[in-house]
C-alpha positions as CSV (number, residue, x, y, z in Angstrom):
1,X,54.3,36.1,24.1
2,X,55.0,32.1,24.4
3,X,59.1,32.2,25.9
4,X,60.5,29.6,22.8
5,X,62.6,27.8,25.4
6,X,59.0,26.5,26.9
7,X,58.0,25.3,23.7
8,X,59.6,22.4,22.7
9,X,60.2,20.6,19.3
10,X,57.4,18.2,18.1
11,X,58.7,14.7,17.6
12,X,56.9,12.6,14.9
13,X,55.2,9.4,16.2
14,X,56.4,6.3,15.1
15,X,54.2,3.3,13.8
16,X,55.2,0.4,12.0
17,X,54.1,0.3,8.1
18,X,55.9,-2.1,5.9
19,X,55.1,-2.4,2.0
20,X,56.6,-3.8,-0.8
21,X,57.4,-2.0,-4.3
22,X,59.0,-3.8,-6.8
23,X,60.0,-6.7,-5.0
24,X,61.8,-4.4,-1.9
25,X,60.8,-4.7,1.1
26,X,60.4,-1.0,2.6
27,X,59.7,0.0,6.3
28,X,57.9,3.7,6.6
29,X,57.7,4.5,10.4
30,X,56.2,7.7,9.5
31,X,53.9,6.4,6.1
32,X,50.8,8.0,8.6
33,X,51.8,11.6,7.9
34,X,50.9,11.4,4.7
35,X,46.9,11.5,4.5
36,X,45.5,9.0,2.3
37,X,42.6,11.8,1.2
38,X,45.3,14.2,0.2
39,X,44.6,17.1,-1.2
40,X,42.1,17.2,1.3
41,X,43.7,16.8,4.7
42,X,41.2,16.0,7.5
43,X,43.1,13.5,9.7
44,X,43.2,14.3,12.9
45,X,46.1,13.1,14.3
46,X,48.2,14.5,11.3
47,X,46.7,18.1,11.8
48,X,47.1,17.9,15.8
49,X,51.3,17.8,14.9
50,X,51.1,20.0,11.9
51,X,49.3,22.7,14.8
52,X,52.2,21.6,17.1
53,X,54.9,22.2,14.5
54,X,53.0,25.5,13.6
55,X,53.2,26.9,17.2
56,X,56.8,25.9,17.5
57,X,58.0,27.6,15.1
58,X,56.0,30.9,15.8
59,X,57.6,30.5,19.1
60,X,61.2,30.1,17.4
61,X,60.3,33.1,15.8
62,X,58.3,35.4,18.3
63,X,61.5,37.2,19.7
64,X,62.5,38.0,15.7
65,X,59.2,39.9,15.1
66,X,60.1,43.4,14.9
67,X,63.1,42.5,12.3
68,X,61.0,40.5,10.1
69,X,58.7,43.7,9.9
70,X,61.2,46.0,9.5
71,X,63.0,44.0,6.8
72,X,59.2,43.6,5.5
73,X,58.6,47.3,5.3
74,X,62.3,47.8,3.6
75,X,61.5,45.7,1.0
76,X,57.8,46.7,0.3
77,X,59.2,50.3,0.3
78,X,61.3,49.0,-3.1
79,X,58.4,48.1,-4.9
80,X,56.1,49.7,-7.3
81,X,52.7,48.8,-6.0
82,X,50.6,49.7,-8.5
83,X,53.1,47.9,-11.5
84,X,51.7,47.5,-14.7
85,X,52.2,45.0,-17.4
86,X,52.9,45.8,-20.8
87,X,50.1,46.1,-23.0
88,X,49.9,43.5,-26.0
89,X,48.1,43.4,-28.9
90,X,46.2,40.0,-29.6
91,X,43.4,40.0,-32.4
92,X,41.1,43.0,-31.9
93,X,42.0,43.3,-28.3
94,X,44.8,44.7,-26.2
95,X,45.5,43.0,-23.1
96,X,47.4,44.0,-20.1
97,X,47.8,43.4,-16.0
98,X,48.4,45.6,-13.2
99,X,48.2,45.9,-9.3
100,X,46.5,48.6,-7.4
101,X,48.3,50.0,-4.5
102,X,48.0,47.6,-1.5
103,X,46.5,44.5,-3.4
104,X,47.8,41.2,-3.3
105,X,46.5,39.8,-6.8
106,X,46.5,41.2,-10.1
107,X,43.4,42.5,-12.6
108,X,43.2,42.0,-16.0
109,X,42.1,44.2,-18.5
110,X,41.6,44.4,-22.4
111,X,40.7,47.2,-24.2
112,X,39.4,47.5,-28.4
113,X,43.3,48.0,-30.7
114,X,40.5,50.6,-32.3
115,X,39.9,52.7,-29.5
116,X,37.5,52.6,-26.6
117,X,36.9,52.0,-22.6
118,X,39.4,49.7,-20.3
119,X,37.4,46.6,-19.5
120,X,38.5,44.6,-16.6
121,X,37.7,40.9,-17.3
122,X,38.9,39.2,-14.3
123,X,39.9,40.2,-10.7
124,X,41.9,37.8,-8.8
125,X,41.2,40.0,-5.5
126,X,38.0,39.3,-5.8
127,X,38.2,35.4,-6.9
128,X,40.7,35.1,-3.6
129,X,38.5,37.5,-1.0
130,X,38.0,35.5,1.9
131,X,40.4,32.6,1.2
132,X,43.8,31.1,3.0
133,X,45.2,30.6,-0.8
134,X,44.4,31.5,-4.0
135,X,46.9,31.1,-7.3
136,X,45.4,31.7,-10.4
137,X,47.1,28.9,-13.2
138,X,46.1,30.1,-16.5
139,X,43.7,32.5,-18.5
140,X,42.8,32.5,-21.9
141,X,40.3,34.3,-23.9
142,X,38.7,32.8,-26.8
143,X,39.5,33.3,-30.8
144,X,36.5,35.5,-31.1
145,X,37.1,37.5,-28.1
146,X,33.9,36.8,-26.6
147,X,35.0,34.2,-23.6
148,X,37.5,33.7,-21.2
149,X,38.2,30.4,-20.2
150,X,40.5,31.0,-16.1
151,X,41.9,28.0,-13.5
152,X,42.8,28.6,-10.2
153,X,43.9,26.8,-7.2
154,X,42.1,28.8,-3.7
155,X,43.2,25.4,-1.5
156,X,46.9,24.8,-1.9
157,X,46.4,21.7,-3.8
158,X,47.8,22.5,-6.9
159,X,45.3,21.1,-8.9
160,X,43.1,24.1,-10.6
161,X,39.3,24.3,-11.1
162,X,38.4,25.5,-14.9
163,X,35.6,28.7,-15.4
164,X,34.4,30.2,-18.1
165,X,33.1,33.5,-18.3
166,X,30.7,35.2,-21.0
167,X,32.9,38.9,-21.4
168,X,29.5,40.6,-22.8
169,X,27.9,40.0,-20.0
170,X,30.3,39.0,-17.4
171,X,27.8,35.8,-16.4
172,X,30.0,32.7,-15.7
173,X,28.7,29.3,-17.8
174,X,27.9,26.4,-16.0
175,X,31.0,24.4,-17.3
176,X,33.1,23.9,-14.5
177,X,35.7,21.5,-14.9
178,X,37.9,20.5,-11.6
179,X,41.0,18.6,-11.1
180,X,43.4,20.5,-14.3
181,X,47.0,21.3,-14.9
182,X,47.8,22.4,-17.9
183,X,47.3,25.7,-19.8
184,X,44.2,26.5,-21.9
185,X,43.4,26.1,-25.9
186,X,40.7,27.3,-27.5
187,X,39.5,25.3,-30.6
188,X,39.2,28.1,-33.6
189,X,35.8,28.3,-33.5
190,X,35.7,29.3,-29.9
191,X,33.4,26.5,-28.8
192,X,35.6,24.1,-27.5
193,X,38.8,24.2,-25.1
194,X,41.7,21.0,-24.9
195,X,42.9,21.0,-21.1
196,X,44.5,18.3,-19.2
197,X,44.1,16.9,-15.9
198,X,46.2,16.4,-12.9
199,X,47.0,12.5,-12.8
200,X,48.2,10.9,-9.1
201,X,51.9,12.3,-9.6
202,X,51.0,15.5,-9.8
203,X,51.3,15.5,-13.8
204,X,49.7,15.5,-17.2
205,X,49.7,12.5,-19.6
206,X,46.9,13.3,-20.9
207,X,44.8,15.7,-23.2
208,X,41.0,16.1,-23.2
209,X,38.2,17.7,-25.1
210,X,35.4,19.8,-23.9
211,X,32.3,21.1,-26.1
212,X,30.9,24.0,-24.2
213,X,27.3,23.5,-23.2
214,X,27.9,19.3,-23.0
215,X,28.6,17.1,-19.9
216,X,31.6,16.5,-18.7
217,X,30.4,12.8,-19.7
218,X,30.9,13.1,-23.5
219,X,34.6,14.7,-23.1
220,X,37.2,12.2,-24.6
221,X,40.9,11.5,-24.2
222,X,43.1,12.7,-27.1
């Protein structure tokens, strides 16, 4: 175990960057942090401190453990691990969520209002085995019940790569639309969704259209 008192605070680098916005004249000693490729982070000197920030605070920490497992335990111990959503009714389908015991991510399951067999439609355990992050940001099946259109985020950038999958046959389509942030809408012919993308702030101004089976190329702004 690394003693904390050996490991000292990392002190961000200073270097001189000077811009001007809207006629001020700013000074940003620490304007290097922020990666110009971000989401992606590949700089090298900006992971080396995020590593040395990383092992000093698992240092800071080391000696507090054994607490932070027992107050994990305690609070695990309160919760219903295999919790269940509650089943709604949408068209000819119910639809519900629910955790197994010991799983991190829900699955999703619909079942015929008539009568019939559970039918899981999408696992998040499986969309997030083998990945640092996974978040799934929106799912929506289609007005005929035969698609499900699903985003998720498995890189921490907040921005959330659109699927589709075919729920006869469980084969997902080839339109795969990246970069979105925004819930999902059908059209009412099930045949084409409105999404919108993730713009440089983080936000949607925008709406666009996608006609399964087409190229992202003839999707237009709305």
């Amino acid at each position: 175990m690394t003693d904390k008192a050996t490991v000292q605070p990392p002190i961000a680098e200073k270097r001189s960057h000077i811009f001007t916005a809207h006629g001020v004249t700013i000074s940003d000693d620490y304007h290097w942090l922020r990666d110009q490729s971000y989401p992606t982070i590949d700089d090298k000197d900006i992971l080396a401190h995020l590593e040395n920030e990383n092992a000093y605070f698992e240092a800071q920490m080391a000696p507090q453990a054994a607490l932070t497992e027992a107050i994990f335990q305690e609070m695990k111990g309160r919760i219903k691990e295999d919790d269940s959503s509650v089943p709604q009714k949408d068209g000819d389908f119910i639809y519900w969520s629910k955790f197994d015991e010991g799983a991190q991510y829900r699955k999703h399951y619909r079942k015929a209002a008539s009568g019939g067999a559970d039918q899981l439609i999408l696992d998040e355990n499986i969309l997030a085995k083998g990945k640092d992050y996974f978040r799934l940001g929106a799912a929506e099946v289609s007005p005929d019940g035969k698609l499900l259109a699903y985003a998720y985020d498995d890189n921490g950038s907040e921005r959330f790569d659109l699927h589709i999958r075919n729920l006869g046959t469980g084969e997902e389509l080839k339109d795969i639309i990246p970069g979105t942030l925004s819930s999902i809408v059908w059209t009412k012919d099930s045949r084409g969704l409105v999404y919108g993308l993730a713009n440089e702030n983080w936000r949607t101004d925008n709406a666009y259209y996608h006609r399964l089976g087409r190229s992202k190329k003839r999707e237009a702004a709305l």
